[in-house]
C-alpha positions in Angstrom: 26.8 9.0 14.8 28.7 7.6 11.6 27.2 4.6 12.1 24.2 6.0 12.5 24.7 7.8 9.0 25.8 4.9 7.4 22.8 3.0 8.1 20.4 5.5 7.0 22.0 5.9 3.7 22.3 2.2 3.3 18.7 1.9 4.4 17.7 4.9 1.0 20.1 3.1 -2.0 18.5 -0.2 -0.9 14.9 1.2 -1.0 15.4 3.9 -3.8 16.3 2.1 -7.6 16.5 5.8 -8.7 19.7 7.0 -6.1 20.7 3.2 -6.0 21.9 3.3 -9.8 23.2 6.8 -8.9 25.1 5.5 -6.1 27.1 2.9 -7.8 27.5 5.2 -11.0 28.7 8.1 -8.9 29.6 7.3 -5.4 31.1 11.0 -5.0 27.8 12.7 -6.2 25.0 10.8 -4.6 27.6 10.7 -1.2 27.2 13.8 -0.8 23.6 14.1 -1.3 23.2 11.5 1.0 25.4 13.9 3.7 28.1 11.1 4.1 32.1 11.8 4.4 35.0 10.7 1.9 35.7 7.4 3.7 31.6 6.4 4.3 31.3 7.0 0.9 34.6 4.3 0.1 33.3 1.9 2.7 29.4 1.6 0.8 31.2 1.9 -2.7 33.2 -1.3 -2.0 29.5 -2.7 -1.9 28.8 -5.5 -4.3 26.4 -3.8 -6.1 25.3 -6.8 -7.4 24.3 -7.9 -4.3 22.9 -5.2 -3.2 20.7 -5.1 -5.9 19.3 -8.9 -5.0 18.7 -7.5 -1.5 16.9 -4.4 -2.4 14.8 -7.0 -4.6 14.0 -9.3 -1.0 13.2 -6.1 0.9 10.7 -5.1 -2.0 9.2 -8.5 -2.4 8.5 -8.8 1.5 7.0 -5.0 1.7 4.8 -6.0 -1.0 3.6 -9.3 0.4 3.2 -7.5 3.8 0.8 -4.8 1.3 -1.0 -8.0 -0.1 -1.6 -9.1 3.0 -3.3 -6.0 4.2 -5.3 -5.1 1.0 -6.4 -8.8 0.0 -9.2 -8.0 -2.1 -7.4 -5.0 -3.9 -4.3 -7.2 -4.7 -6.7 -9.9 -5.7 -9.1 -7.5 -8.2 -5.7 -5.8 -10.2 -4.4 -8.7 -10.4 -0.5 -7.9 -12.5 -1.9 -4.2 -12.1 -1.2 -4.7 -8.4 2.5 -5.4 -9.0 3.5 -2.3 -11.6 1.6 -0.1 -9.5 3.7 -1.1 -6.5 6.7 -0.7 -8.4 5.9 3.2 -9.1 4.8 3.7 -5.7 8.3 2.6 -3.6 10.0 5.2 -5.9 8.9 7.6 -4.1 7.5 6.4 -0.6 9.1 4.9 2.3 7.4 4.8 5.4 8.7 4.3 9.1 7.5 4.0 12.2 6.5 1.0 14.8 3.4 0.6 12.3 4.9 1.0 9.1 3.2 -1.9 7.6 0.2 -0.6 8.7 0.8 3.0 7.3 2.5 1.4 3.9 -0.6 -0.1 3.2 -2.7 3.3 3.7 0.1 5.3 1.7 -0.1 2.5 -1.1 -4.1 2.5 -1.0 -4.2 6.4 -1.1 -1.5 6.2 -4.2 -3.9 3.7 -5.8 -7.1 5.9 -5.2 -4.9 9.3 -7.2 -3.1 6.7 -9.4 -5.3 4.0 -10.5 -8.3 5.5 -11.3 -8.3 5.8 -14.4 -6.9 2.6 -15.4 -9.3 0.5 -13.8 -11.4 -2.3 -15.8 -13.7 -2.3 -13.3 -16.0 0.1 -11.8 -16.6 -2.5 -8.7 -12.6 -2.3 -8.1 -12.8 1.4 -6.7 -15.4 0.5 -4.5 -13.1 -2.2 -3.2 -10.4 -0.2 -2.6 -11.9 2.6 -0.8 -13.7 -0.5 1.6 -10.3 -1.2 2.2 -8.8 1.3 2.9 -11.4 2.6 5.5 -10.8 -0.6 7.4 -6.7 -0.2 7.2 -8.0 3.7 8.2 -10.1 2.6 11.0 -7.3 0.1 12.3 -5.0 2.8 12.4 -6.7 3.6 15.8 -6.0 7.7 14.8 -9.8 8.0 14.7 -12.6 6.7 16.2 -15.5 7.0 13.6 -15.2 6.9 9.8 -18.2 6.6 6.8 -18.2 6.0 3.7 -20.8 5.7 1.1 -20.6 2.5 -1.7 -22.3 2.1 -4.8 -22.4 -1.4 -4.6 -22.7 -4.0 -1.5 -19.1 -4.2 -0.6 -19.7 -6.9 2.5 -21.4 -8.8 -0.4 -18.8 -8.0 -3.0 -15.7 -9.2 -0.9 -17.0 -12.3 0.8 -18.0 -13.3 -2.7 -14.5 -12.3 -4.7 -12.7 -13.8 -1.3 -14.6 -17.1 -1.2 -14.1 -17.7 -5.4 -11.0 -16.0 -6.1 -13.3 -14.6 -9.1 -14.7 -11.7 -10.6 -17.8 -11.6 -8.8 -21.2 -10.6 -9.9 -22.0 -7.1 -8.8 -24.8 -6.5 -5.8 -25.6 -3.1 -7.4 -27.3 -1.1 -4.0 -25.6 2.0 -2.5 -25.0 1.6 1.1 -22.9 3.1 4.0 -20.2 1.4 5.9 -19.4 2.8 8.8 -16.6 2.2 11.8 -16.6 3.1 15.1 -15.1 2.7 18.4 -18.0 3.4 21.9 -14.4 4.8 24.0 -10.8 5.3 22.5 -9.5 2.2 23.5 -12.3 0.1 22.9 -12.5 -2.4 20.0 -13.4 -1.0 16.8 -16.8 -2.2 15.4 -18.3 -2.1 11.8 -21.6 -2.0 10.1 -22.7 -1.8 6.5 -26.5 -0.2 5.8 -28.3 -0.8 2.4 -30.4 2.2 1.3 -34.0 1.2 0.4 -33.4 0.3 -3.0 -34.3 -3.1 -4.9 -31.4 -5.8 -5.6 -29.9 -5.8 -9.4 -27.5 -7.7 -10.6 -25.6 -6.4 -13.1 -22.2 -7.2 -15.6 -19.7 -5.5 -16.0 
């Protein structure tokens, strides 16, 4: 069970800046917080915290490629954003789990959609972000049928920004997206529907 103890709290000061520079300012303190006896606490504080510092950098370097990965047009559309937006995310999420990629990518998308709204320079980018995070929704397998409603022609949109690396020009027609599965282990299948409407491009 110590060891047990000792690997969860390693596994917080590596993934949490906040308790990490708590940890090696006040072993005592944060020990406790972190339930861990006197001679757990000496055995972590003899850390280099130097090193654990470059480590902490890996892990959060790898979670955020494994994000970038997953939410390819997103990363692609904020661009720096993406990376100071991840950095205020981890300080407060850590997921777990045999899918925690998978569910690090919804948490961060669902941060993003409360966090990132309002600094946006681009309407389009919302759209983008809520595409994707249906799809990382709908992968999820925890439900079998999802909608969503677009203002712009996200298949469009994303094969576009994908294939130039560019800010794309903007098919401006509300559609629906929609995912679903025919039985609950069955292969999930997608479809975008324009509403009647006439194609505009616009700038934005």
């Amino acid at each position: 069970m110590e060891l047990a103890t000792q690997q969860i709290a390693l596994a917080k000061i590596y993934t949490n800046k906040k308790l990490r520079m708590q940890f090696f300012a006040d072993p005592l303190t944060a020990g406790h917080e972190l339930k861990l006896k006197p001679k757990d606490v000496d055995l972590l504080s003899g850390l280099s915290s130097k090193q654990v510092h470059l480590f902490a950098r890996s892990l959060h370097r790898k979670r955020m490629n494994y994000i970038c990965r997953l939410l390819p047009l997103t990363s692609l559309a904020l661009e720096d954003q993406f990376h100071d937006l991840f950095l205020r995310y981890i300080e407060s999420r850590n997921p777990n789990g045999s899918k925690w990629p998978l569910e690090d990518a919804i948490m961060f998308s669902e941060f993003l959609l409360t966090k990132a709204c309002d600094d946006l320079k681009y309407s389009w980018v919302m759209d983008l972000l809520h595409y994707e995070t249906a799809s990382l929704k709908a992968a999820s397998g925890k439900s079998r049928f999802l909608i969503r409603k677009f203002s712009f022609q996200v298949q469009l949109l994303a094969k576009n920004f994908l294939l130039n690396n560019e800010i794309p020009k903007l098919f401006y027609r509300p559609c629906f997206a929609f995912w679903f599965r025919l039985s609950k282990k069955g292969p999930m299948l997608h479809k975008v529907l324009s509403l009647p409407s006439l194609m505009n491009f616009q700038s934005n």
